[in-house]
C-alpha positions in Angstrom: -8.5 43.3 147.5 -5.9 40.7 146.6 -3.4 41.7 149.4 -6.8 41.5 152.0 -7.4 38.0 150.7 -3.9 36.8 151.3 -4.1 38.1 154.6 -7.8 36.4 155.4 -5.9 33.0 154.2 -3.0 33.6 156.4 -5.3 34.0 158.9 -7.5 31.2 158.6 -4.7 29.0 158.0 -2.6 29.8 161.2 -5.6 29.7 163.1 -5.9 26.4 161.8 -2.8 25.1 163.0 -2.5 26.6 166.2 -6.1 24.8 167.0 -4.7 21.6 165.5 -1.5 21.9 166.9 -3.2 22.4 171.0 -5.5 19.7 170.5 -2.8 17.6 169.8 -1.0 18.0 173.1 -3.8 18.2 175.1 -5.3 15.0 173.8 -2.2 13.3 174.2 -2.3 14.1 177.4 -5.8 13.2 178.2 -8.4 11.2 177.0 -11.8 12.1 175.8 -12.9 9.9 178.6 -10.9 11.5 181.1 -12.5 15.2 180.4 -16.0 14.5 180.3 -15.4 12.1 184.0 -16.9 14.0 187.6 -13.2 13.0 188.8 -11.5 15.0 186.4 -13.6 18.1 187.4 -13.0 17.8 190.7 -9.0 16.7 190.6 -8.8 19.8 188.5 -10.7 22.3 190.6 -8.3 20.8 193.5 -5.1 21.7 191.5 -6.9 25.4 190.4 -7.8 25.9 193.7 -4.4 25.2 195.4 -2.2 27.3 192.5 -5.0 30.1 193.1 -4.1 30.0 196.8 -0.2 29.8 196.2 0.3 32.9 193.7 -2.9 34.2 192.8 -1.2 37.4 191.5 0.7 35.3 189.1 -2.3 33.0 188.2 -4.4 35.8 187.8 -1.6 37.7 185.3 -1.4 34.4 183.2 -5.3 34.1 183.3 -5.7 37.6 181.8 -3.2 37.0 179.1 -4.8 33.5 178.0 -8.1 35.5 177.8 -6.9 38.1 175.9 -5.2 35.3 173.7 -8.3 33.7 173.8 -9.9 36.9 171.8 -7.2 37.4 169.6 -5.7 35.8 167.7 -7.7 32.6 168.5 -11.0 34.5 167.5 -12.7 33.0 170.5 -16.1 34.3 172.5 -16.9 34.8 176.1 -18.8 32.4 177.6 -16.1 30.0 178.2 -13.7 31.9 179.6 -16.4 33.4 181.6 -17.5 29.8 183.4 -13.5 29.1 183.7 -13.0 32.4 185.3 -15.6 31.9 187.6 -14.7 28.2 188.3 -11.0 29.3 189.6 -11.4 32.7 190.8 -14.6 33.1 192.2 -17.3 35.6 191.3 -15.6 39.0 192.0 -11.6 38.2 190.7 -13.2 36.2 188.2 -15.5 39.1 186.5 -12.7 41.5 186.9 -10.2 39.6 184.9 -12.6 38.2 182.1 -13.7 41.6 181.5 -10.5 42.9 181.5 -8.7 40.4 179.3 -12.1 40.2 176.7 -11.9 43.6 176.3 -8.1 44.0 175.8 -8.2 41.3 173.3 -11.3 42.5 171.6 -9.6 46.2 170.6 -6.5 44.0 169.0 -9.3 42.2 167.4 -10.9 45.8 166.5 -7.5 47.3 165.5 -6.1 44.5 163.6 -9.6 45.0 161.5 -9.5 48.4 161.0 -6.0 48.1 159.6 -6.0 44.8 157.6 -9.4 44.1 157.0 -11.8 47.3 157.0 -12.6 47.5 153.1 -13.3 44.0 153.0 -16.1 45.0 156.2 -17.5 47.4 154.2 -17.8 45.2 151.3 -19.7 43.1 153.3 -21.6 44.8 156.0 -21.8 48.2 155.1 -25.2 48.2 153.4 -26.8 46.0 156.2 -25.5 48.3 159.3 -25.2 51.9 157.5 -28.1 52.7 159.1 -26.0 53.0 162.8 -23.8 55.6 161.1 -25.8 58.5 162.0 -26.2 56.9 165.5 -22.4 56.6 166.4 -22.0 59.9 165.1 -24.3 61.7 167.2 -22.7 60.1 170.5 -20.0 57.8 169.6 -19.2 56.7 173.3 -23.1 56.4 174.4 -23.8 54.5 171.4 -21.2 51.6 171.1 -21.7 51.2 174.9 -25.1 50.1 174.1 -24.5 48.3 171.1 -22.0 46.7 173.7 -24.7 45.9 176.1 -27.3 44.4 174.1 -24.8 42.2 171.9 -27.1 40.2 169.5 -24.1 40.0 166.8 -21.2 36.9 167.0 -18.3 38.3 169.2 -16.0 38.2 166.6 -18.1 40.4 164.0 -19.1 42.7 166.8 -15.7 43.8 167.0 -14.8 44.3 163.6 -18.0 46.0 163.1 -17.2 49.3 164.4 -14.2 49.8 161.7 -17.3 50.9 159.6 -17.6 53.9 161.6 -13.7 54.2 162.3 -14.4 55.0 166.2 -11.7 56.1 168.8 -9.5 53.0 170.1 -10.2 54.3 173.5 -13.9 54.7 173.2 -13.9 50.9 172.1 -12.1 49.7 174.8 -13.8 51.3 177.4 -17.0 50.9 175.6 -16.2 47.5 175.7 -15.3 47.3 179.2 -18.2 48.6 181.0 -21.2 47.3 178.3 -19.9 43.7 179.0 -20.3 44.1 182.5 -23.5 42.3 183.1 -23.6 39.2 181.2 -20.3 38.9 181.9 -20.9 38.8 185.7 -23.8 36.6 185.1 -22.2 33.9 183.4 -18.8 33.8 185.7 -21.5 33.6 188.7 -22.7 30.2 187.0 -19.1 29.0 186.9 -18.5 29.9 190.4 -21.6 28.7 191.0 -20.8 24.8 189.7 -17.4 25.0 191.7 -19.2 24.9 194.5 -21.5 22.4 193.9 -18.4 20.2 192.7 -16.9 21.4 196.3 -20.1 19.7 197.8 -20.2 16.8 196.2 -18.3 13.8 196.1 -20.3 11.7 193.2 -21.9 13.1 190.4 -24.9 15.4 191.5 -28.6 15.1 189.6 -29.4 18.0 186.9 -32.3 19.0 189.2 -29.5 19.5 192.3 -27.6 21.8 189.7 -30.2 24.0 188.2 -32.3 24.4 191.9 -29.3 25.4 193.8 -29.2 28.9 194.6 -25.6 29.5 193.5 -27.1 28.5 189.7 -30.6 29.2 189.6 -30.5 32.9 190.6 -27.8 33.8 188.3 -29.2 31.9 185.6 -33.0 33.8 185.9 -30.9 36.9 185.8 -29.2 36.2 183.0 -32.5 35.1 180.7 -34.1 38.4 182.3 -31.0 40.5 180.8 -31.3 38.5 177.4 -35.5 39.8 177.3 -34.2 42.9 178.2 -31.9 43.1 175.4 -33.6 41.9 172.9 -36.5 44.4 173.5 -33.5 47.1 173.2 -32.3 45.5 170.1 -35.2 46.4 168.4 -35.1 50.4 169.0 -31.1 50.1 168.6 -31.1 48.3 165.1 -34.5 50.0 163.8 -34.2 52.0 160.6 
């Protein structure tokens, strides 16, 4: 238990400094004024879109290993990376390489936790979530693709969780890979989606020209349809 809490601190506090230590250099690089402009947006979707278009296999390569890094050992969750991915690659290269690089990075998260940090897990969770033992016993693929799918726990936890029932490496990854899928898509179609939108306008476009065009609208009903959908699974998944 000592040796786990050393290790926790470690953590926490290199974590700590490598946020610190990034937002330093970016922010003395640009302002909080800069960032939040319409120019930056679309000076910066220039500059994506011409690197894209100069060595996309090279873009895409560093892409997939800042989204991995993104997972671990940043400890960071999908969404953003998501819109990014969508912003500079489009919908299809875009869903490819976030899936890819969310679920590399989330079985490092998964291993790192089943070797460093797996009795503090059960410590902590064991009691609450003993009840998906029997589940992932049964069908230990089927079920962690599912529990994949219909999410409803913090990224981070949700890959640390499985340690509890010590499952295959390769059943996590791939797990991983194909229950992600949808939301995954979803949410790089929004990113792709404000690209273009930046792409078509010049100044600063009204909420109501966002939401009500099609390349944002009909991903985002899709994607509050899949949470309804999951959240009516969640309750037969996590039932006792």
């Amino acid at each position: 238990m000592e040796k786990t809490k050393k290790i926790k601190l470690f953590i926490g506090l290199s974590y700590l400094f490598i946020v610190c230590l990034f937002l330093y250099f970016f922010f003395s690089k640009y302002s909080i004024q800069e960032i939040t402009s319409y120019d930056f947006l679309r000076d910066n979707r220039s500059y994506f879109l011409e690197l894209k278009n100069s060595n996309l296999f090279f873009i895409s390569l560093i892409f997939l290993l800042l989204t991995t890094l993104w997972v671990f050992p940043f400890l960071g969750f999908g969404s953003p990376v998501a819109l990014m991915g969508g912003f500079i690659f489009g919908k299809w290269i875009g869903t490819v390489l976030v899936i890819l690089g969310l679920s590399v990075g989330a079985t490092f998260l998964y291993m790192f936790g089943n070797y460093f940090l797996k009795d503090l897990i059960r410590e902590k969770f064991l009691n609450k979530f003993q009840k998906l033992e029997n589940k992932f016993k049964k069908s230990e693929f089927i079920y962690l693709l599912i529990y994949r799918f219909i999410g409803g726990i913090p990224w981070q936890l949700s890959c640390l969780l499985p340690t509890l029932f010590n499952v295959k490496k390769t059943n996590f990854f791939f797990a991983t890979l194909i229950g992600i899928i949808p939301q995954i898509f979803l949410a790089v179609s929004i990113g792709s989606g404000l690209e273009k939108i930046i792409d078509k306008n010049t100044q600063v476009p009204g909420l109501t020209d966002i939401i009500f065009s099609a390349e944002i609208y009909i991903p985002l009903i899709s994607f509050f349809v899949l949470i309804l959908i999951t959240l009516i699974l969640r309750k037969f998944f996590y039932k006792n």
